[in-house]
KOLLO-916185 format. One record per residue (C-alpha): residue in three letters; x, y, z. Coordinates in Angstrom, 3 decimals, decimal comma, m for minus. Example, Ala and Ser with C-alpha at 12.3 -4.5 7.8 and 13.67 -1.06 7.14 Angstrom:
2
<atom><residu>ALA</residu><u>12,300</u><v>m4,500</v><w>7,800</w></atom>
<atom><residu>SER</residu><u>13,670</u><v>m1,060</v><w>7,140</w></atom>
END
This chain:
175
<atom><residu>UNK</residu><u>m67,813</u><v>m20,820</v><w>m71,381</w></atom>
<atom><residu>UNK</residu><u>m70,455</u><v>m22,476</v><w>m68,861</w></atom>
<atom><residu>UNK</residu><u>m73,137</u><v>m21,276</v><w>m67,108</w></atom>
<atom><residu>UNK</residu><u>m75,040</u><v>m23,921</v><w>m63,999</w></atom>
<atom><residu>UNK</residu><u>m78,407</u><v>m22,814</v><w>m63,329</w></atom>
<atom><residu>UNK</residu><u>m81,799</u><v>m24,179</v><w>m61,659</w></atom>
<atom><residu>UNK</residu><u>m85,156</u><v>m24,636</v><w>m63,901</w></atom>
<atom><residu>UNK</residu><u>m88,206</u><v>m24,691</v><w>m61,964</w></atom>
<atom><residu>UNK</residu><u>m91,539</u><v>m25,568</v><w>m62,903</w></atom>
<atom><residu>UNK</residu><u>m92,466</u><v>m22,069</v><w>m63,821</w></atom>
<atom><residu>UNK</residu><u>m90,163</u><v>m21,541</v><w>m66,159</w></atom>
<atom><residu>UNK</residu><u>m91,303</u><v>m24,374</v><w>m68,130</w></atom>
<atom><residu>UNK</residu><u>m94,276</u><v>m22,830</v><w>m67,751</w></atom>
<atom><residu>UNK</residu><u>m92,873</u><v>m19,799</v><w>m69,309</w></atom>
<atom><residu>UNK</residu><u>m91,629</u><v>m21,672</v><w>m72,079</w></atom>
<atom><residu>UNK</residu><u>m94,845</u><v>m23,048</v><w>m73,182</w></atom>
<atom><residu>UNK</residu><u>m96,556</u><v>m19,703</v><w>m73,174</w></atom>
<atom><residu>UNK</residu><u>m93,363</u><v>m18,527</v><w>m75,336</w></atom>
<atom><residu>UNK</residu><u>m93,610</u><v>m21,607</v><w>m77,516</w></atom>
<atom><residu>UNK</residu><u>m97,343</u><v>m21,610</v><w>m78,042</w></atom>
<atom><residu>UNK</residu><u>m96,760</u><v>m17,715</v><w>m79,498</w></atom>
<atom><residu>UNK</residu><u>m94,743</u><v>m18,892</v><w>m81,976</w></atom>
<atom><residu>UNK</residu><u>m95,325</u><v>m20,133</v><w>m85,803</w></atom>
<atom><residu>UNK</residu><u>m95,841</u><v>m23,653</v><w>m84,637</w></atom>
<atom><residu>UNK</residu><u>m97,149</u><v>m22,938</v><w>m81,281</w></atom>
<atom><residu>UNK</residu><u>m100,095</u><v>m20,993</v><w>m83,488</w></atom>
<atom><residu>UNK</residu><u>m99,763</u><v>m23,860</v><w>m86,173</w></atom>
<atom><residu>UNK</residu><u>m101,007</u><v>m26,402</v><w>m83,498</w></atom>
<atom><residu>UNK</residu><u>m103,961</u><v>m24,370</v><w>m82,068</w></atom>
<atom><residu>UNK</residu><u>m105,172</u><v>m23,433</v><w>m85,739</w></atom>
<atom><residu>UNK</residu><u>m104,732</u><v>m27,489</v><w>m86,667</w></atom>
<atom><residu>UNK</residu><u>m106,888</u><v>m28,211</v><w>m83,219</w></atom>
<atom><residu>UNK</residu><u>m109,640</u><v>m25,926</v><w>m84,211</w></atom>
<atom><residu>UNK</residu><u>m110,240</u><v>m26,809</v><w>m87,630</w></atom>
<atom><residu>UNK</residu><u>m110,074</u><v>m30,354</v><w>m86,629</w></atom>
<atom><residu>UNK</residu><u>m112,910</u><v>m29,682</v><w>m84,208</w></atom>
<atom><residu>UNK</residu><u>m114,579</u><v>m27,639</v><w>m86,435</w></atom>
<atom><residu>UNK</residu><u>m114,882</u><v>m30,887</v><w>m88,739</w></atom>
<atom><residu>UNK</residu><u>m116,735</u><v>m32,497</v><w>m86,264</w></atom>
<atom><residu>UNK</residu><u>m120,075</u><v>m29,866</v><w>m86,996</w></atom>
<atom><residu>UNK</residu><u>m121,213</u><v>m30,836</v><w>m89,926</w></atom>
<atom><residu>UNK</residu><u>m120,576</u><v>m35,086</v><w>m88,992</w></atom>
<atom><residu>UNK</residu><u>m122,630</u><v>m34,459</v><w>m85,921</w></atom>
<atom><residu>UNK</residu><u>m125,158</u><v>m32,212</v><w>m87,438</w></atom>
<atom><residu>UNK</residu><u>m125,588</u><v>m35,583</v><w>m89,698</w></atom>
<atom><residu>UNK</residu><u>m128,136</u><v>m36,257</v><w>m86,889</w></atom>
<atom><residu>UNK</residu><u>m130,150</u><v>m33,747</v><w>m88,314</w></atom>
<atom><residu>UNK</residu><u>m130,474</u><v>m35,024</v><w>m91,757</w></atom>
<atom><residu>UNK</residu><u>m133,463</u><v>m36,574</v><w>m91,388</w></atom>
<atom><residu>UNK</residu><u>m135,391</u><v>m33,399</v><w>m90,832</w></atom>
<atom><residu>UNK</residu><u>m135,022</u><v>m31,436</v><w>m94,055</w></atom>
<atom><residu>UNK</residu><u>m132,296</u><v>m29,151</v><w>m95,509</w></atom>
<atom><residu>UNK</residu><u>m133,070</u><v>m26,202</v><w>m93,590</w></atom>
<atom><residu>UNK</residu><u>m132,468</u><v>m28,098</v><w>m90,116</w></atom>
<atom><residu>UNK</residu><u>m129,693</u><v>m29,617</v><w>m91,018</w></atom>
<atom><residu>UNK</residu><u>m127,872</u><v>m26,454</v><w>m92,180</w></atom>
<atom><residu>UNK</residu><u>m129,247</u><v>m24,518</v><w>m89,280</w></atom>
<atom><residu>UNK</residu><u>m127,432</u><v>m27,819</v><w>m87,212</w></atom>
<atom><residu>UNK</residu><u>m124,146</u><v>m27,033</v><w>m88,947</w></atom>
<atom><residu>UNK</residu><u>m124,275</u><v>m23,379</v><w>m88,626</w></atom>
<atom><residu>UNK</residu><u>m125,207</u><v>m23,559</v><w>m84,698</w></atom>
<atom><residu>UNK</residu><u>m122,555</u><v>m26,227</v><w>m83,746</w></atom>
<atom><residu>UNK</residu><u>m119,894</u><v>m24,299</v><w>m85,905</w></atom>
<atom><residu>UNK</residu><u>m121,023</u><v>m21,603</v><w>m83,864</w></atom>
<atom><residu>UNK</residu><u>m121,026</u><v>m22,994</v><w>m80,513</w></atom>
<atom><residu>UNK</residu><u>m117,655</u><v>m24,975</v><w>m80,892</w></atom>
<atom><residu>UNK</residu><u>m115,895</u><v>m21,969</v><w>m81,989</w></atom>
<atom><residu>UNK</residu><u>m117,593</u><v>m20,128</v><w>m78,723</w></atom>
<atom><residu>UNK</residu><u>m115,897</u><v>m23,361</v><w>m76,663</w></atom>
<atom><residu>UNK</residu><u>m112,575</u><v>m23,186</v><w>m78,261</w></atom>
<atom><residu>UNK</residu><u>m111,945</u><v>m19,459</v><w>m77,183</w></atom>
<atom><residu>UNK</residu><u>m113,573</u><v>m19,907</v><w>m73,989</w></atom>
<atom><residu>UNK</residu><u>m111,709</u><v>m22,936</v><w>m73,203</w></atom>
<atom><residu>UNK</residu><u>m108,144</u><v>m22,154</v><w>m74,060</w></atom>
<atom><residu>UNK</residu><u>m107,210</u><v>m20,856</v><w>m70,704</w></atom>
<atom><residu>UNK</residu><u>m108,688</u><v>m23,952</v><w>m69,152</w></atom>
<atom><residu>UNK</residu><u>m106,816</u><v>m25,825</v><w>m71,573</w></atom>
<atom><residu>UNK</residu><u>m103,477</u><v>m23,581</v><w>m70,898</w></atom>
<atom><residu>UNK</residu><u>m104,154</u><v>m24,145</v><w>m67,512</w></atom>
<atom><residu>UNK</residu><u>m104,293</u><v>m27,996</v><w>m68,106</w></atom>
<atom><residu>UNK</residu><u>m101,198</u><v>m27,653</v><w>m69,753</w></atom>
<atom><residu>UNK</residu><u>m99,315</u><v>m26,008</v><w>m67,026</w></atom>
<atom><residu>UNK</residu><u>m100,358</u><v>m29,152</v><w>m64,470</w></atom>
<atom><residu>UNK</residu><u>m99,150</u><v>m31,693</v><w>m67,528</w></atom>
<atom><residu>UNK</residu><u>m95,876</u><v>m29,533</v><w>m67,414</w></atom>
<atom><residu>UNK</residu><u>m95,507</u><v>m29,468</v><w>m63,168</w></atom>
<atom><residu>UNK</residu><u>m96,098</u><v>m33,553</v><w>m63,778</w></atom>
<atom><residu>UNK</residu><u>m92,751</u><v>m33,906</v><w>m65,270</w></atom>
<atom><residu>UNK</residu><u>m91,093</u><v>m32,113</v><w>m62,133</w></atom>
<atom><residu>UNK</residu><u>m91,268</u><v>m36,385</v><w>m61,163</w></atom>
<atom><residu>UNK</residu><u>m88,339</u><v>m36,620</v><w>m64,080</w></atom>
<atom><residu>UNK</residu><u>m84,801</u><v>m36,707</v><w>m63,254</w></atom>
<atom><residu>UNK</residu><u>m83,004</u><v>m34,322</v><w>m65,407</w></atom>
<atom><residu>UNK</residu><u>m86,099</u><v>m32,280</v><w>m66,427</w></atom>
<atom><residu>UNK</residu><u>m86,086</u><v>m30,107</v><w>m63,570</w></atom>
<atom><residu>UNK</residu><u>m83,303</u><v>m29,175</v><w>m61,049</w></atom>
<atom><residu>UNK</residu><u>m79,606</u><v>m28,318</v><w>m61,233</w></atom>
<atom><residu>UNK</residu><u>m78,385</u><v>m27,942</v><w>m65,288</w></atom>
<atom><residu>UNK</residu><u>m75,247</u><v>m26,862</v><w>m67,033</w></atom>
<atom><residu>UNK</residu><u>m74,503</u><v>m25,665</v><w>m70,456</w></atom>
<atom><residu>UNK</residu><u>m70,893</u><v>m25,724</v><w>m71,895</w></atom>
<atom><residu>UNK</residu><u>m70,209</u><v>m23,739</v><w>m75,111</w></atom>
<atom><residu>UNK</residu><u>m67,056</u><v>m24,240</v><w>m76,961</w></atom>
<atom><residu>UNK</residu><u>m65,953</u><v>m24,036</v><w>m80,667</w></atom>
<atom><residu>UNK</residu><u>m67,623</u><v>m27,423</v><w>m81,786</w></atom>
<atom><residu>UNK</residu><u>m70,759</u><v>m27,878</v><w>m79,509</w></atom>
<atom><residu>UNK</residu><u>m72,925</u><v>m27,065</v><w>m77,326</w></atom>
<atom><residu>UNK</residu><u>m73,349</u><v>m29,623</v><w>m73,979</w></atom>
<atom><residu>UNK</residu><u>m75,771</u><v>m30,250</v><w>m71,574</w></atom>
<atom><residu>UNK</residu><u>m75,934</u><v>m32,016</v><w>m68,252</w></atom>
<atom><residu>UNK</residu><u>m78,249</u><v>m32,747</v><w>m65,592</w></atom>
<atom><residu>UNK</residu><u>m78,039</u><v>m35,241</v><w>m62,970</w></atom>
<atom><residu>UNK</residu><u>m78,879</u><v>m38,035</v><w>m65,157</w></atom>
<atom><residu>UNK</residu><u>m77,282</u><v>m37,395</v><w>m68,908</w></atom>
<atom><residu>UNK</residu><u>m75,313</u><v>m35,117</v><w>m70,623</w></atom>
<atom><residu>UNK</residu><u>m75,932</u><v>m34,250</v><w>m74,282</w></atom>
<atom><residu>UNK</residu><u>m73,506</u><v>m33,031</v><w>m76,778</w></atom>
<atom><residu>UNK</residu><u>m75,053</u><v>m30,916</v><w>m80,030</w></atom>
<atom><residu>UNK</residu><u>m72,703</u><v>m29,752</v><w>m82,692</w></atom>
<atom><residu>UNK</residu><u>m73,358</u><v>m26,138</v><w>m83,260</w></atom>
<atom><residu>UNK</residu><u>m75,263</u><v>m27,460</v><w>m86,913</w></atom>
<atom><residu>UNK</residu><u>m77,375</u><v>m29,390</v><w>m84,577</w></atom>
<atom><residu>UNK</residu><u>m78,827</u><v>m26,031</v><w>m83,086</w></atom>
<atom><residu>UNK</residu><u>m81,331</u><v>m24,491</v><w>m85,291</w></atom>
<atom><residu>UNK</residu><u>m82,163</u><v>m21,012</v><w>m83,211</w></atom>
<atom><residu>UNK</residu><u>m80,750</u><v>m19,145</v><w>m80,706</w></atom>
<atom><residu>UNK</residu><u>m83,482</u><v>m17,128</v><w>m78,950</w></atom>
<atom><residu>UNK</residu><u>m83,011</u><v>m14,052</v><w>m76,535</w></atom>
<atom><residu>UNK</residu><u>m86,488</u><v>m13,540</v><w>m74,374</w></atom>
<atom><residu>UNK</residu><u>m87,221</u><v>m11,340</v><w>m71,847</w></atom>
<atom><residu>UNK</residu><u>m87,312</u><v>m14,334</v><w>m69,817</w></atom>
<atom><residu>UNK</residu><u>m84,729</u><v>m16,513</v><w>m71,339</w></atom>
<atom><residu>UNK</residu><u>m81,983</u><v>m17,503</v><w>m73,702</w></atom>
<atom><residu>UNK</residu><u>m82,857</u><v>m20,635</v><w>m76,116</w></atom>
<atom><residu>UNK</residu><u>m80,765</u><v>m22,868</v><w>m78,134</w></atom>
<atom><residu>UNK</residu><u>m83,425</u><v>m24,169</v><w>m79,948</w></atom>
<atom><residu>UNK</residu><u>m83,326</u><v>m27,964</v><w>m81,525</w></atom>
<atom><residu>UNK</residu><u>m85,932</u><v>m28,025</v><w>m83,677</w></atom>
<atom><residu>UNK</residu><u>m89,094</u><v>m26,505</v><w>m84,034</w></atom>
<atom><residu>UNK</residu><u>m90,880</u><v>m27,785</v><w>m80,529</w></atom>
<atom><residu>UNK</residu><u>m87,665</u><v>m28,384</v><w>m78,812</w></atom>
<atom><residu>UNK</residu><u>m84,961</u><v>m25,711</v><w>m76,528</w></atom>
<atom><residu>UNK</residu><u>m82,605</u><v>m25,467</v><w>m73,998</w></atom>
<atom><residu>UNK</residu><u>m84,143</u><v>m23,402</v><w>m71,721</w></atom>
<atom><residu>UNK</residu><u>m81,166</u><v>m20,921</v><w>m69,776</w></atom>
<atom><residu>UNK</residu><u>m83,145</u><v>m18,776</v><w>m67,409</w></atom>
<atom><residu>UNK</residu><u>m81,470</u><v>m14,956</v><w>m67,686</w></atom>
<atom><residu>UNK</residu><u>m81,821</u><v>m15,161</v><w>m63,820</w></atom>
<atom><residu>UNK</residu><u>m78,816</u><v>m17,521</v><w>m63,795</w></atom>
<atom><residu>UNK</residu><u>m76,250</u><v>m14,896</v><w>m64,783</w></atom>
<atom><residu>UNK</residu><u>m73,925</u><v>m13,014</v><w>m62,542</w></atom>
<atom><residu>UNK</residu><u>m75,496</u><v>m9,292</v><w>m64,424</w></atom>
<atom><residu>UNK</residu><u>m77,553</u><v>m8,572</v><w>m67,833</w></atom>
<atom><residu>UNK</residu><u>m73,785</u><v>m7,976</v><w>m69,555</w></atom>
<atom><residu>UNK</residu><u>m72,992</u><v>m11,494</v><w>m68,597</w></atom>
<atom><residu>UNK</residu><u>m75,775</u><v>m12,730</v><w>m70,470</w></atom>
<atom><residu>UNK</residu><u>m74,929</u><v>m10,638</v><w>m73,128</w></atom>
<atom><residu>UNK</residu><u>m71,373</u><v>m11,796</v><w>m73,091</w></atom>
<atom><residu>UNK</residu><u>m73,163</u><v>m15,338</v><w>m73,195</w></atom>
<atom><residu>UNK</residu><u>m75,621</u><v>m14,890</v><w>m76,150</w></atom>
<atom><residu>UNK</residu><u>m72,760</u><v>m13,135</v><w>m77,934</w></atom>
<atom><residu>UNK</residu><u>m70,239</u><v>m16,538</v><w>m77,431</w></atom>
<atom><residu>UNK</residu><u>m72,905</u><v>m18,769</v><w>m78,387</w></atom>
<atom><residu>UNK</residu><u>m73,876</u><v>m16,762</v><w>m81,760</w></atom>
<atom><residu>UNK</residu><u>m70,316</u><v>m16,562</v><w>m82,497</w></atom>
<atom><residu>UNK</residu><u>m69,486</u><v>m20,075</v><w>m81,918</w></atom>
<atom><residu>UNK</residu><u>m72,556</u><v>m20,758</v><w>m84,031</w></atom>
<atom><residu>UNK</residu><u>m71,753</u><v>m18,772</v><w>m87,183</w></atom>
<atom><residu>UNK</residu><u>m68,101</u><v>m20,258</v><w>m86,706</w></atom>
<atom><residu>UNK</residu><u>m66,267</u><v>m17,392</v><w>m85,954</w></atom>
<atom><residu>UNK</residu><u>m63,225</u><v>m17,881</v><w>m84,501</w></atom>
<atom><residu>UNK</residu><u>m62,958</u><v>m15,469</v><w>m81,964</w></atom>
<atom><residu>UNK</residu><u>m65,646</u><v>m16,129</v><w>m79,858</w></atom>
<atom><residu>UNK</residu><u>m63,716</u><v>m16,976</v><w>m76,661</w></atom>
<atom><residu>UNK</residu><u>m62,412</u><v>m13,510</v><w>m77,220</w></atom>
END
Protein backbone atom coordinates (compact mmCIF):
# COMPACT_ATOMS: atom_id res chain seq x y z
CA UNK A 1 0.00 0.00 0.00
CA UNK A 2 1.55 3.48 -1.25
CA UNK A 3 0.41 6.70 -1.31
CA UNK A 4 2.77 9.79 -3.58
CA UNK A 5 1.95 13.10 -2.40
CA UNK A 6 3.42 16.84 -2.51
CA UNK A 7 4.55 18.70 0.92
CA UNK A 8 4.65 22.30 0.65
CA UNK A 9 6.01 24.76 2.86
CA UNK A 10 2.80 25.23 4.71
CA UNK A 11 2.37 22.10 5.76
CA UNK A 12 5.56 22.09 7.49
CA UNK A 13 4.30 24.92 8.82
CA UNK A 14 1.40 23.03 10.06
CA UNK A 15 3.50 20.56 11.55
CA UNK A 16 5.36 22.82 13.76
CA UNK A 17 2.25 24.42 15.14
CA UNK A 18 1.06 20.61 15.74
CA UNK A 19 4.43 19.71 17.20
CA UNK A 20 4.91 22.73 19.39
CA UNK A 21 1.23 21.63 21.07
CA UNK A 22 2.52 18.64 22.07
CA UNK A 23 4.35 17.30 25.44
CA UNK A 24 7.71 18.21 24.05
CA UNK A 25 6.66 20.98 21.87
CA UNK A 26 5.38 22.57 25.50
CA UNK A 27 8.55 20.92 27.17
CA UNK A 28 10.80 23.22 24.98
CA UNK A 29 8.92 26.55 25.48
CA UNK A 30 8.65 25.89 29.39
CA UNK A 31 12.73 24.95 29.27
CA UNK A 32 13.18 28.47 27.16
CA UNK A 33 11.37 30.47 29.70
CA UNK A 34 12.79 29.35 32.79
CA UNK A 35 16.12 29.58 31.21
CA UNK A 36 15.41 33.25 30.56
CA UNK A 37 13.90 33.70 33.63
CA UNK A 38 17.46 32.79 35.19
CA UNK A 39 18.89 35.55 33.62
CA UNK A 40 16.77 38.21 36.28
CA UNK A 41 18.26 37.78 39.18
CA UNK A 42 22.24 37.55 37.32
CA UNK A 43 21.40 40.84 35.72
CA UNK A 44 19.68 42.40 38.61
CA UNK A 45 23.37 41.61 40.18
CA UNK A 46 23.91 45.17 38.81
CA UNK A 47 21.86 46.32 41.43
CA UNK A 48 23.64 44.93 44.34
CA UNK A 49 25.44 47.69 45.13
CA UNK A 50 22.44 49.73 46.11
CA UNK A 51 20.93 47.92 49.08
CA UNK A 52 18.60 44.89 49.48
CA UNK A 53 15.51 46.57 48.70
CA UNK A 54 16.81 47.65 45.07
CA UNK A 55 18.13 44.74 44.29
CA UNK A 56 14.99 42.67 45.01
CA UNK A 57 12.82 45.31 43.48
CA UNK A 58 15.57 44.62 40.26
CA UNK A 59 14.70 40.92 40.37
CA UNK A 60 11.07 41.29 40.80
CA UNK A 61 10.78 43.98 37.80
CA UNK A 62 12.99 42.03 35.26
CA UNK A 63 11.11 38.72 36.24
CA UNK A 64 8.29 40.75 35.47
CA UNK A 65 9.18 42.32 32.32
CA UNK A 66 10.82 39.12 30.73
CA UNK A 67 7.83 37.13 31.39
CA UNK A 68 5.73 40.23 29.68
CA UNK A 69 8.43 39.64 26.53
CA UNK A 70 8.13 35.97 26.40
CA UNK A 71 4.24 36.03 25.83
CA UNK A 72 4.40 38.97 23.74
CA UNK A 73 7.07 37.63 21.65
CA UNK A 74 6.04 34.11 20.88
CA UNK A 75 4.18 34.92 17.76
CA UNK A 76 7.16 36.88 16.55
CA UNK A 77 9.15 34.03 17.45
CA UNK A 78 6.49 31.48 15.71
CA UNK A 79 6.63 33.68 12.99
CA UNK A 80 10.52 33.41 12.88
CA UNK A 81 10.08 29.92 12.93
CA UNK A 82 7.87 29.61 9.98
CA UNK A 83 10.71 31.66 7.69
CA UNK A 84 13.52 29.07 9.33
CA UNK A 85 11.02 26.31 8.09
CA UNK A 86 10.31 28.01 4.25
CA UNK A 87 14.48 28.13 4.33
CA UNK A 88 14.68 24.47 4.00
CA UNK A 89 12.29 24.56 0.83
CA UNK A 90 16.37 25.07 -0.69
CA UNK A 91 16.71 21.09 0.43
CA UNK A 92 16.29 18.38 -1.95
CA UNK A 93 14.06 15.84 -0.50
CA UNK A 94 12.53 18.12 2.19
CA UNK A 95 9.98 19.53 0.09
CA UNK A 96 8.40 18.32 -3.22
CA UNK A 97 7.19 15.00 -4.63
CA UNK A 98 7.27 12.01 -1.62
CA UNK A 99 6.12 8.44 -1.38
CA UNK A 100 5.35 6.19 1.45
CA UNK A 101 5.23 2.33 1.01
CA UNK A 102 3.66 0.25 3.83
CA UNK A 103 4.08 -3.42 3.88
CA UNK A 104 4.30 -6.15 6.61
CA UNK A 105 7.97 -5.31 7.76
CA UNK A 106 8.43 -1.48 7.17
CA UNK A 107 7.55 1.49 6.43
CA UNK A 108 9.63 3.39 3.27
CA UNK A 109 10.16 6.65 2.20
CA UNK A 110 11.44 8.33 -0.92
CA UNK A 111 12.03 11.61 -2.27
CA UNK A 112 14.08 12.61 -5.09
CA UNK A 113 17.23 12.23 -3.29
CA UNK A 114 16.97 9.06 -0.67
CA UNK A 115 14.76 6.57 0.30
CA UNK A 116 14.50 5.39 3.91
CA UNK A 117 13.40 2.10 5.16
CA UNK A 118 11.95 1.96 9.08
CA UNK A 119 10.94 -1.34 10.50
CA UNK A 120 7.53 -0.94 11.94
CA UNK A 121 9.56 -1.05 15.76
CA UNK A 122 11.35 1.87 14.37
CA UNK A 123 7.99 3.95 14.35
CA UNK A 124 7.06 5.13 17.70
CA UNK A 125 3.43 6.95 16.91
CA UNK A 126 1.08 6.95 14.41
CA UNK A 127 -0.86 10.25 14.52
CA UNK A 128 -4.28 11.07 12.75
CA UNK A 129 -4.72 15.17 12.59
CA UNK A 130 -7.17 17.07 11.13
CA UNK A 131 -4.51 18.04 8.88
CA UNK A 132 -2.42 14.99 8.61
CA UNK A 133 -1.40 11.42 9.20
CA UNK A 134 2.12 10.96 11.15
CA UNK A 135 4.38 8.10 11.52
CA UNK A 136 6.20 9.53 14.11
CA UNK A 137 10.15 8.59 14.75
CA UNK A 138 10.80 9.85 17.82
CA UNK A 139 9.70 12.50 19.87
CA UNK A 140 10.65 15.71 17.44
CA UNK A 141 10.64 13.69 14.35
CA UNK A 142 7.40 12.47 11.58
CA UNK A 143 6.54 11.62 8.34
CA UNK A 144 4.35 14.11 7.44
CA UNK A 145 1.31 12.49 4.81
CA UNK A 146 -0.93 15.42 4.06
CA UNK A 147 -4.83 13.91 4.20
CA UNK A 148 -5.14 16.06 0.98
CA UNK A 149 -3.15 13.37 -0.87
CA UNK A 150 -5.87 10.72 -0.74
CA UNK A 151 -8.29 9.79 -3.43
CA UNK A 152 -11.51 10.37 -0.41
CA UNK A 153 -11.51 10.57 3.63
CA UNK A 154 -12.26 6.46 3.48
CA UNK A 155 -9.02 6.12 1.65
CA UNK A 156 -7.23 7.64 4.35
CA UNK A 157 -9.00 5.69 6.64
CA UNK A 158 -8.25 2.55 4.74
CA UNK A 159 -4.56 3.98 5.04
CA UNK A 160 -4.31 4.74 8.82
CA UNK A 161 -6.09 1.42 9.35
CA UNK A 162 -3.08 -0.64 7.13
CA UNK A 163 -0.46 1.18 8.81
CA UNK A 164 -1.85 0.48 12.54
CA UNK A 165 -2.32 -3.00 11.56
CA UNK A 166 0.96 -3.54 10.05
CA UNK A 167 2.26 -1.87 13.19
CA UNK A 168 0.68 -4.03 15.90
CA UNK A 169 1.68 -7.05 13.52
CA UNK A 170 -1.45 -8.22 12.52
CA UNK A 171 -1.50 -10.22 9.76
CA UNK A 172 -4.27 -9.17 7.86
CA UNK A 173 -3.63 -5.83 7.17
CA UNK A 174 -3.47 -6.02 3.35
CA UNK A 175 -6.94 -7.34 3.84
Amino acid sequence: MRIKYTLEVADMVAFHRHFMSKPMGRALRRRNFFVGSAVAPLVSLLFLGMGVEIYAMAVVVMLIVYAALFFLLSGVLSRMSARQIAKAADQPGVYGEHEIELSDDEVVETTSVNKNHYRWSGIVEIERTSEFLLFWLNAMTAHIVPLRAFESPKAAEDFERNARQFKSGTPSAAA
